[in-house]
SERO-4910 file (N, C-alpha, C, O; in steps of 0.05 Angstrom, whole numbers):
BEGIN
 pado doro    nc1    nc2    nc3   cac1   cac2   cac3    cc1    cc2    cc3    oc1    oc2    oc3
  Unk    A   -146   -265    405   -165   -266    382   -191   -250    389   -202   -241    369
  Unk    A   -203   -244    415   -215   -218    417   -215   -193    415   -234   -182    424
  Unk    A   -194   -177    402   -188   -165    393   -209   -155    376   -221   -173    364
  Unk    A   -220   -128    369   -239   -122    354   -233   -115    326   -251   -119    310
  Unk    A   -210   -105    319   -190   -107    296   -196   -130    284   -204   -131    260
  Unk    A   -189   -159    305   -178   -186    281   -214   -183    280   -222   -175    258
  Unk    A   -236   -187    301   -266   -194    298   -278   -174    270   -292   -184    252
  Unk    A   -272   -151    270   -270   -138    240   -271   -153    212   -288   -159    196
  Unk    A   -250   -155    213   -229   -163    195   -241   -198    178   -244   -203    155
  Unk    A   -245   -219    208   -256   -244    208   -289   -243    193   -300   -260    180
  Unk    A   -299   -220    199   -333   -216    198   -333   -202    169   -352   -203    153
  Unk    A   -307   -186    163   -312   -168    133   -309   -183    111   -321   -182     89
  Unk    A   -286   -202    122   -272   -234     95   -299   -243     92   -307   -248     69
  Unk    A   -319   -246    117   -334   -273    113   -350   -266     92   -351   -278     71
  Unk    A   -371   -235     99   -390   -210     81   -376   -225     52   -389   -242     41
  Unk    A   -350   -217     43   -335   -218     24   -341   -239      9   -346   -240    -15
  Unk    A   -339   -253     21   -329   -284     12   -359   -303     -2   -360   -322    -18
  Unk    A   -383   -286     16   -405   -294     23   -418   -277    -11   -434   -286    -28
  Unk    A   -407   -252    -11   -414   -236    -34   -406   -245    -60   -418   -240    -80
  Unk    A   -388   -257    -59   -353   -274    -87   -374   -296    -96   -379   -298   -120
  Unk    A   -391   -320    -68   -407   -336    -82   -427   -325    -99   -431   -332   -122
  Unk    A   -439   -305    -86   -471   -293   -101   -470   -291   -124   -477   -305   -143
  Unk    A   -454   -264   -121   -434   -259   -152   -440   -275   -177   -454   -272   -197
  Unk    A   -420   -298   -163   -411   -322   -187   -444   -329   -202   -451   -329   -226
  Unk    A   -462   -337   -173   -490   -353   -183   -512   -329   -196   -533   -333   -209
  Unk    A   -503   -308   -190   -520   -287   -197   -511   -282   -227   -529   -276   -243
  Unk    A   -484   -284   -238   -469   -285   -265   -480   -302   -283   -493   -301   -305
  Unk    A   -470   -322   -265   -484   -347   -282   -508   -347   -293   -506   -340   -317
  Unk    A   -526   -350   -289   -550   -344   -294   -551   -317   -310   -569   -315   -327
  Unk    A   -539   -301   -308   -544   -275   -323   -531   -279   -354   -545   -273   -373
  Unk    A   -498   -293   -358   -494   -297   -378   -511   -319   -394   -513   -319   -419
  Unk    A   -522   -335   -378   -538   -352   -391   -570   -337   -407   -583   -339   -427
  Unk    A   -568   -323   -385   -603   -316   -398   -598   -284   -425   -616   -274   -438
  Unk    A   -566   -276   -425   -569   -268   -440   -549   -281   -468   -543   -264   -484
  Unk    A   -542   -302   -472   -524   -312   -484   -537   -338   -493   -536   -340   -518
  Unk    A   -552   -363   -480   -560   -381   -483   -537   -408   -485   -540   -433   -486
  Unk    A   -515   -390   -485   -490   -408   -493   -470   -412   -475   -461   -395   -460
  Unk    A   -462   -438   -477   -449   -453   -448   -418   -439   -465   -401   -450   -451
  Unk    A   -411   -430   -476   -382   -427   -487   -374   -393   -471   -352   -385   -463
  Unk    A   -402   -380   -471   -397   -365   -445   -401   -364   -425   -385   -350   -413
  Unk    A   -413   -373   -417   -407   -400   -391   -385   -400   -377   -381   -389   -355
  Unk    A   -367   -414   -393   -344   -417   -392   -324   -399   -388   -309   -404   -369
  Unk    A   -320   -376   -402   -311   -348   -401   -309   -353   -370   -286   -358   -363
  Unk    A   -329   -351   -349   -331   -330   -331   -315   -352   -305   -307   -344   -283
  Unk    A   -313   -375   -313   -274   -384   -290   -256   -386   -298   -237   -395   -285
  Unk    A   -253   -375   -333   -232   -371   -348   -215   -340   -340   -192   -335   -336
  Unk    A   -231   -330   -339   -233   -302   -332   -222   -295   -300   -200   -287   -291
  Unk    A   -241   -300   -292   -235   -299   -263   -208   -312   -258   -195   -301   -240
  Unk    A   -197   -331   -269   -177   -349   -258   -154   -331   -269   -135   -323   -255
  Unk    A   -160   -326   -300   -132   -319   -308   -125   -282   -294   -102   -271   -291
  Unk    A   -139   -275   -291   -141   -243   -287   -136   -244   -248   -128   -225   -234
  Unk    A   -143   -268   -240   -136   -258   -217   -104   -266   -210    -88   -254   -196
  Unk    A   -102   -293   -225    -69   -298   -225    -53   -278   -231    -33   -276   -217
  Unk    A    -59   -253   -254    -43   -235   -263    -40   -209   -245    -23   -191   -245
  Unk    A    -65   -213   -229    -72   -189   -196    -48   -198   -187    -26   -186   -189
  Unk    A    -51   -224   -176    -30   -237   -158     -3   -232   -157     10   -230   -137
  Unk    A      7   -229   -188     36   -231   -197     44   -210   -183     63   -211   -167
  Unk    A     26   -183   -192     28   -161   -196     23   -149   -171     31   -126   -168
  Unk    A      7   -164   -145      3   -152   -120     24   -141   -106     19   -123    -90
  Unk    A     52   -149   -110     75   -139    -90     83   -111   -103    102    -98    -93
  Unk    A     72   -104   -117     79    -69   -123     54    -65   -111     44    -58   -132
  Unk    A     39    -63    -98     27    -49    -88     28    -54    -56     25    -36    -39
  Unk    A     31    -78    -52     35    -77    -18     58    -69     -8     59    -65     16
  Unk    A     79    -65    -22    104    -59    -18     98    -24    -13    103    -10      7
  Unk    A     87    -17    -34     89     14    -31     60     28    -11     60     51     -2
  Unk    A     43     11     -7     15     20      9     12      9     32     24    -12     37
  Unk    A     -4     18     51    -10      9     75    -29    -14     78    -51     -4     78
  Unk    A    -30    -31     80    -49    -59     75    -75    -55     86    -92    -69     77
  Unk    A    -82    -38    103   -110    -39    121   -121    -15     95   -145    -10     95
  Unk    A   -112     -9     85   -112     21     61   -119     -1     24   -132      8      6
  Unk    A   -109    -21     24   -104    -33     10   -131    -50      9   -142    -53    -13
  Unk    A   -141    -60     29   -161    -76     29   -186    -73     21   -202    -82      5
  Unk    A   -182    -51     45   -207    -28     45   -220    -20     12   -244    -20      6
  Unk    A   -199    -13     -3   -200      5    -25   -215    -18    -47   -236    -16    -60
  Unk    A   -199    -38    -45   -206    -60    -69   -241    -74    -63   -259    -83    -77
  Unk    A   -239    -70    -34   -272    -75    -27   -287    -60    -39   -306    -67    -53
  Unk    A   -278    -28    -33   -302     -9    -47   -300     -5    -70   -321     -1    -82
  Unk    A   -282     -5    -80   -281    -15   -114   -305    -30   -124   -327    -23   -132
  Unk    A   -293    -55   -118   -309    -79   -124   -340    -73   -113   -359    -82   -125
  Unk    A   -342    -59    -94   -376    -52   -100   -388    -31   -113   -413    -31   -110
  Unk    A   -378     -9   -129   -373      6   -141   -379     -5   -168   -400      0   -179
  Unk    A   -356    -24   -180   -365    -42   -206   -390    -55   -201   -406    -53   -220
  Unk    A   -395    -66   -184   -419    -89   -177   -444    -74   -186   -457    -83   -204
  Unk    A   -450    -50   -171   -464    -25   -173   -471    -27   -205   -489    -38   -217
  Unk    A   -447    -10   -215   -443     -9   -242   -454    -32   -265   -461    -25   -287
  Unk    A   -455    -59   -257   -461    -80   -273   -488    -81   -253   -475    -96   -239
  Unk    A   -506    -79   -243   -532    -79   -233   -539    -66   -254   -547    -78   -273
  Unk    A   -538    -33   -253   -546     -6   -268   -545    -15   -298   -564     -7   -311
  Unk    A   -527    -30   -311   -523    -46   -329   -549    -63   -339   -563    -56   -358
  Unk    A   -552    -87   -324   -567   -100   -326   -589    -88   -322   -608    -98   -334
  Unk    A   -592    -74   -311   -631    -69   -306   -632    -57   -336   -651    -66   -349
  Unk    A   -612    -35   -354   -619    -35   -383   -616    -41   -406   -619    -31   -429
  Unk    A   -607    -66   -394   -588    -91   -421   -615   -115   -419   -614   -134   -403
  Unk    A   -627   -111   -429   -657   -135   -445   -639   -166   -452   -640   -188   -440
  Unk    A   -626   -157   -473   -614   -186   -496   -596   -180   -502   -584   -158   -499
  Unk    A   -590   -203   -513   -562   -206   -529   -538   -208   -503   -542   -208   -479
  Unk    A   -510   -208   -521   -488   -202   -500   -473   -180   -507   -471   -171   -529
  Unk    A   -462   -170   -485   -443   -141   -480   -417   -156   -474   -415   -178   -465
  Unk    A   -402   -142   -480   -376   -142   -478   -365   -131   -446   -346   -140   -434
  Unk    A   -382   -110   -438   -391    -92   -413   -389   -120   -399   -367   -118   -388
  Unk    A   -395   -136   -394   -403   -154   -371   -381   -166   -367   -377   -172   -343
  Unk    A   -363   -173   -385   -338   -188   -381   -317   -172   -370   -299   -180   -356
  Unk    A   -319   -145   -380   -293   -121   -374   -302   -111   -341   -284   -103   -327
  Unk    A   -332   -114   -331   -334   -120   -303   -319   -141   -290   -303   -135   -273
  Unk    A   -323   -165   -297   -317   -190   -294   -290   -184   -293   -285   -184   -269
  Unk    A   -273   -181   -304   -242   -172   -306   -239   -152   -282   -229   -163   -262
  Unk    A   -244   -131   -279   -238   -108   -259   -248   -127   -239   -229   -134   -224
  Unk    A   -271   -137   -233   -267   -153   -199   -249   -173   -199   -248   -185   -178
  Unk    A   -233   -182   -219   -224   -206   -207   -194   -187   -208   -176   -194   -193
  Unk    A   -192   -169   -221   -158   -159   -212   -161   -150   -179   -141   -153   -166
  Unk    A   -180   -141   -169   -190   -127   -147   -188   -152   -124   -177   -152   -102
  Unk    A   -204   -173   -138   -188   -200   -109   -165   -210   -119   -162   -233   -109
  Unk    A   -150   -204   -132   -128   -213   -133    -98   -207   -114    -78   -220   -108
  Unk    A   -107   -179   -108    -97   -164    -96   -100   -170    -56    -86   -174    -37
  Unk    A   -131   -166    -64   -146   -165    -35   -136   -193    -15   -131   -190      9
  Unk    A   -135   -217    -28   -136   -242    -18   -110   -244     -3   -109   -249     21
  Unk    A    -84   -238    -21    -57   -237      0    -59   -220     18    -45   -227     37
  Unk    A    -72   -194     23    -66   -175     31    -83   -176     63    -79   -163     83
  Unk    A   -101   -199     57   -128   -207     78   -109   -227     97   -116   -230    121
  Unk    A    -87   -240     88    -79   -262    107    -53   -248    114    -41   -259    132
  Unk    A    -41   -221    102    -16   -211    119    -19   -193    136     -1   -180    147
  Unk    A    -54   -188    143    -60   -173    166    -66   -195    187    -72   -186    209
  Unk    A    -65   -216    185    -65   -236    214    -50   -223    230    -57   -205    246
  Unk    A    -22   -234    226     -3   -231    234      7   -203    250     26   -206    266
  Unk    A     -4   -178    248     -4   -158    256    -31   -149    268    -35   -125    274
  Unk    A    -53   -171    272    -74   -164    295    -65   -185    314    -69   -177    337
  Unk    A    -56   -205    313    -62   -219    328    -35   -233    338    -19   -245    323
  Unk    A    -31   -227    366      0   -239    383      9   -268    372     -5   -288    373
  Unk    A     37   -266    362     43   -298    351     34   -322    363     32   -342    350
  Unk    A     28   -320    390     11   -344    392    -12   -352    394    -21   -372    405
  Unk    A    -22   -335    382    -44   -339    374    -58   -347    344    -80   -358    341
  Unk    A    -36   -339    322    -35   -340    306    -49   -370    290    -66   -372    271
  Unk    A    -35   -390    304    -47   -409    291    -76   -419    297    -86   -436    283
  Unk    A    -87   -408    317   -121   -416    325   -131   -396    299   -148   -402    282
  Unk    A   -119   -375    300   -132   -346    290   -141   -358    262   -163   -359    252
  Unk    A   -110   -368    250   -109   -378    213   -128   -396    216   -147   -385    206
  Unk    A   -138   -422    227   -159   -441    231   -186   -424    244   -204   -424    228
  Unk    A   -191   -414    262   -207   -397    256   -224   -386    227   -247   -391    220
  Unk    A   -204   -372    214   -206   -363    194   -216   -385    169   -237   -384    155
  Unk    A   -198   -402    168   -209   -426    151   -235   -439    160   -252   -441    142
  Unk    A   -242   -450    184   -262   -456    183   -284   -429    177   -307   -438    175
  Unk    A   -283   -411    175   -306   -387    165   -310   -391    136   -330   -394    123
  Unk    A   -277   -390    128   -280   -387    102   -289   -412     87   -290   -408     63
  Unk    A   -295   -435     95   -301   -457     89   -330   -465     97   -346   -474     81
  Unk    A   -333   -462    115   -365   -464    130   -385   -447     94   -400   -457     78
  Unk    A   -373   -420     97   -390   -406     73   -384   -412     52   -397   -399     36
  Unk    A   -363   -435     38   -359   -437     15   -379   -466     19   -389   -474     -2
  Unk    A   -385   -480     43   -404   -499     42   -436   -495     30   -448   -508     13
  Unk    A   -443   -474     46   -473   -460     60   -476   -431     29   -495   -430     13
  Unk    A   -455   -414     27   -457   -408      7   -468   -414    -29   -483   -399    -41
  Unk    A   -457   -437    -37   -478   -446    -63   -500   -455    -61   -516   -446    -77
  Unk    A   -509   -473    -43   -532   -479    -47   -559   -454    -29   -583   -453    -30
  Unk    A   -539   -439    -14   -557   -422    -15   -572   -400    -30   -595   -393    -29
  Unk    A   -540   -389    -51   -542   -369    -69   -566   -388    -93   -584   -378   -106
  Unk    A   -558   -415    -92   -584   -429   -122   -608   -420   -103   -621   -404   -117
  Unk    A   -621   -423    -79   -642   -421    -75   -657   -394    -80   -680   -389    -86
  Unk    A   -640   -384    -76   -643   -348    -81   -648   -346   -106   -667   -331   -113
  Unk    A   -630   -360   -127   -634   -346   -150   -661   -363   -163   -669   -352   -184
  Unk    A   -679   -390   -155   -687   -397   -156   -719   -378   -151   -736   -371   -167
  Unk    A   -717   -376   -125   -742   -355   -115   -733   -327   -124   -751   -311   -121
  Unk    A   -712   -318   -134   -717   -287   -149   -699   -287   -175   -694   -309   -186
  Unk    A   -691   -268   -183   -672   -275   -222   -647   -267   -206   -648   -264   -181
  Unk    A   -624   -263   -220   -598   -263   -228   -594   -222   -218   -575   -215   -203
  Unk    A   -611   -205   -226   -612   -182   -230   -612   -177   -188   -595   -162   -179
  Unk    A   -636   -192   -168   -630   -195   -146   -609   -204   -131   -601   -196   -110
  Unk    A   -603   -218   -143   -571   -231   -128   -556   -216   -133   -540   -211   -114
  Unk    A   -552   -200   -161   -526   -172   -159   -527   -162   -145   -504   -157   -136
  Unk    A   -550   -150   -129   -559   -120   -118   -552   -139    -85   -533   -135    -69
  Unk    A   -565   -151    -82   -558   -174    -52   -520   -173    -47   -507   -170    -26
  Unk    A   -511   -177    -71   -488   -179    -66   -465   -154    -62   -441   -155    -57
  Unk    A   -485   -130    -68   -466   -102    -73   -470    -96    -38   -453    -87    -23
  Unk    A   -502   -105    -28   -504   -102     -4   -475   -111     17   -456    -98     26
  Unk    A   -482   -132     18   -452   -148     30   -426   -147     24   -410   -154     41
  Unk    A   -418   -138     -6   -399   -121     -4   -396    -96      4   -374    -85      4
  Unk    A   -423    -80     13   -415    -51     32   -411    -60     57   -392    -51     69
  Unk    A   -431    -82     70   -423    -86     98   -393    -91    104   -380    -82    123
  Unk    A   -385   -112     79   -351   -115     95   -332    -93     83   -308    -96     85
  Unk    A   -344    -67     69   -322    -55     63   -320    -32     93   -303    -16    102
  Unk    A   -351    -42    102   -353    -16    133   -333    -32    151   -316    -19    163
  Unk    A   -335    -60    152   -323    -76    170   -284    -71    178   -268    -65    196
  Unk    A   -286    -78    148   -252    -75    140   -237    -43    144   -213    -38    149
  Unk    A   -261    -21    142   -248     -5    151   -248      8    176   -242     31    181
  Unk    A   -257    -13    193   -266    -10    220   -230    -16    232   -222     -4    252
  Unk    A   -212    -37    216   -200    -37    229   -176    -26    229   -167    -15    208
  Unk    A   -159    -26    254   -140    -12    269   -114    -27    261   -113    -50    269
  Unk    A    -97    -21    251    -66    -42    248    -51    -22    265    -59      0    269
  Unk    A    -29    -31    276    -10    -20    290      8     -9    273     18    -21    254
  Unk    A     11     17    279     47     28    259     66     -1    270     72    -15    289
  Unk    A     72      4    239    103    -12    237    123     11    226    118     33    215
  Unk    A    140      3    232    167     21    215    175      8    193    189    -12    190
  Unk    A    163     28    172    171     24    132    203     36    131    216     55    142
  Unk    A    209     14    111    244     22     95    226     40     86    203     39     80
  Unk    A    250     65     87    245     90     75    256     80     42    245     94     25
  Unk    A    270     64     34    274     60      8    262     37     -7    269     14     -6
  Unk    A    244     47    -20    230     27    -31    240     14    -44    261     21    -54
  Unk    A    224    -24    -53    245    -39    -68    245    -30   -101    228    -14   -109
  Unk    A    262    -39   -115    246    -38   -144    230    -54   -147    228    -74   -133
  Unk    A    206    -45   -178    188    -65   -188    189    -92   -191    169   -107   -188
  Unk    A    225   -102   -201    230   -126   -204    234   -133   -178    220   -152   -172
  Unk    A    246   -127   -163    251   -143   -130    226   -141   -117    227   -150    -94
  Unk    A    205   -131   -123    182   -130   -105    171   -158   -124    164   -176   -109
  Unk    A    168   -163   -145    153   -182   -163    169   -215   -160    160   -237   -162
  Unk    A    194   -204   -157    214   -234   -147    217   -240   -117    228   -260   -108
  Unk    A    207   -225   -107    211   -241    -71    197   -259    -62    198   -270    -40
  Unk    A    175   -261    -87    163   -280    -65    168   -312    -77    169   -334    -68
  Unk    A    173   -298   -109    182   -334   -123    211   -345   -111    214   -369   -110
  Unk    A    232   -328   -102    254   -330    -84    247   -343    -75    252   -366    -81
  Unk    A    225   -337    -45    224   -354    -27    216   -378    -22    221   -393     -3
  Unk    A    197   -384    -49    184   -407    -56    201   -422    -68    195   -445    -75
  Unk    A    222   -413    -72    245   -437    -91    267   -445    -63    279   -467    -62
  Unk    A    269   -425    -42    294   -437    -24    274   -445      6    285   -453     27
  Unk    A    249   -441      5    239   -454     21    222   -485     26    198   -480     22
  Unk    A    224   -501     30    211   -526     15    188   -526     38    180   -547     30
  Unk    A    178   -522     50    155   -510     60    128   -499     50    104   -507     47
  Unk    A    145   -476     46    123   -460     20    122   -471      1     99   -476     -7
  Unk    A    138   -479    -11    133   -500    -37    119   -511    -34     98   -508    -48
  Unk    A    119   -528    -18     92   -555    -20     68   -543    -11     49   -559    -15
  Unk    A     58   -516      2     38   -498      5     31   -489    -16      7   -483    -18
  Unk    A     44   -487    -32     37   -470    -56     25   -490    -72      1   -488    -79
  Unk    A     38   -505    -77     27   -533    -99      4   -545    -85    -15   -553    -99
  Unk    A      4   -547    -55    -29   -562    -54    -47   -542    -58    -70   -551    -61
  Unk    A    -44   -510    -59    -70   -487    -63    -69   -493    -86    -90   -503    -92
  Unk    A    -49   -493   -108    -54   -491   -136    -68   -509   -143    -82   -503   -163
  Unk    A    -72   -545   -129    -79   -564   -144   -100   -562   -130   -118   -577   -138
  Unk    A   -106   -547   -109   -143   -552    -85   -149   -522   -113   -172   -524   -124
  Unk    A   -139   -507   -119   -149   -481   -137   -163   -489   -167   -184   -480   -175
  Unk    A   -146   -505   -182   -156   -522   -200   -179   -545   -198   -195   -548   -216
  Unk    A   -179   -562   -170   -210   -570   -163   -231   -557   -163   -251   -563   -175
  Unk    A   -227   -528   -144   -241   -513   -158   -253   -503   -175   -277   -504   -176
  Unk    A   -240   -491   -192   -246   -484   -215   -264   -505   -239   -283   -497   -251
  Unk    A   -254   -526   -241   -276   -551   -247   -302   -547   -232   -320   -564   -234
***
């Protein structure tokens, strides 16, 4: 796990992850102060939820055909790219609501939809199988520590400055982990030279979730810890 690859990789999720809260509290507040209405409000884990499920579906045509360290990388600088874009936005949007803010809101969440599988099938290729399982706990406790320390820090922020600072805070930290992520090194593997089709890249993984009872019950406690969430 010393490895400077996985320390990359561990330090770019966190930037990320740390940026995903701001985001949200920096939104919030923005749809509010230009909307006044909790019904858009609402929109923005409707949104996020359903748009990143549809990333998800849709993620195995792209990891199938791209290089994952290529993959990651890209959806990071994207995503600060739009972020950018909805700053530049806001500094000349006064009132009312835009439609602009939601069609942001959509493009980042197809962008982690993608990014999130793609962040846990580079473990496995930094880091020697036995290591693997400190590495995944590792990893969870980071990603958990900042989903702790994250909200109530992002309210204090938005508290001592507006909604318009927390965007721009957060495009920051999404550049640091997009430097991070592309800091790192994956080892060549040897690719099937024949790629799958669209439909067998989009069905392998519900396959495996129906003949493995393992993953099954993995899947159903993220979906039902994913819906706590989202409440």
């Amino acid at each position: 796990m010393k490895n400077t690859s996985f320390r990359c990789l561990w330090i770019g999720q966190a930037f990320a992850n740390l940026g995903d809260i701001f985001y949200v509290v920096g939104l919030i507040s923005l749809l509010y102060n230009l909307t006044g209405s909790a019904f858009y409000l609402s929109l923005l884990p409707f949104i996020t939820t359903i748009f990143r499920f549809i990333s998800s579906l849709l993620a195995p045509l792209v990891i199938d055909r791209f290089p994952l360290k290529r993959i990651i990388v890209q959806s990071q600088w994207w995503k600060t790219i739009l972020l950018v874009c909805l700053g530049i936005f806001i500094i000349s949007f006064d009132h009312g609501f835009s439609v602009a803010v939601i069609f942001f809101i959509t493009l980042i969440s197809l962008l982690d939809g993608v990014a999130a599988p793609v962040s846990a099938a580079l473990v496995p290729q930094l880091v020697p199988k036995e290591e693997r399982m400190k590495a995944n706990g590792f990893l969870n406790v980071i990603t958990q520590t900042i989903f702790v320390a994250g909200w109530p820090l992002g309210s204090v922020l938005l508290i001592s400055t507006n909604s318009s600072f927390i965007i721009w805070l957060t495009v920051m930290l999404y550049a640091v982990s997009t430097i991070y992520t592309g800091r790192i090194k994956v080892p060549e593997q040897a690719t099937d030279p024949v790629a799958p089709s669209n439909w067998d890249s989009i069905k392998s993984g519900w396959v495996a979730i129906r003949q493995i009872p393992t993953i099954r019950t993995l899947i159903s406690i993220d979906f039902i810890t994913t819906l706590a969430s989202s409440v």
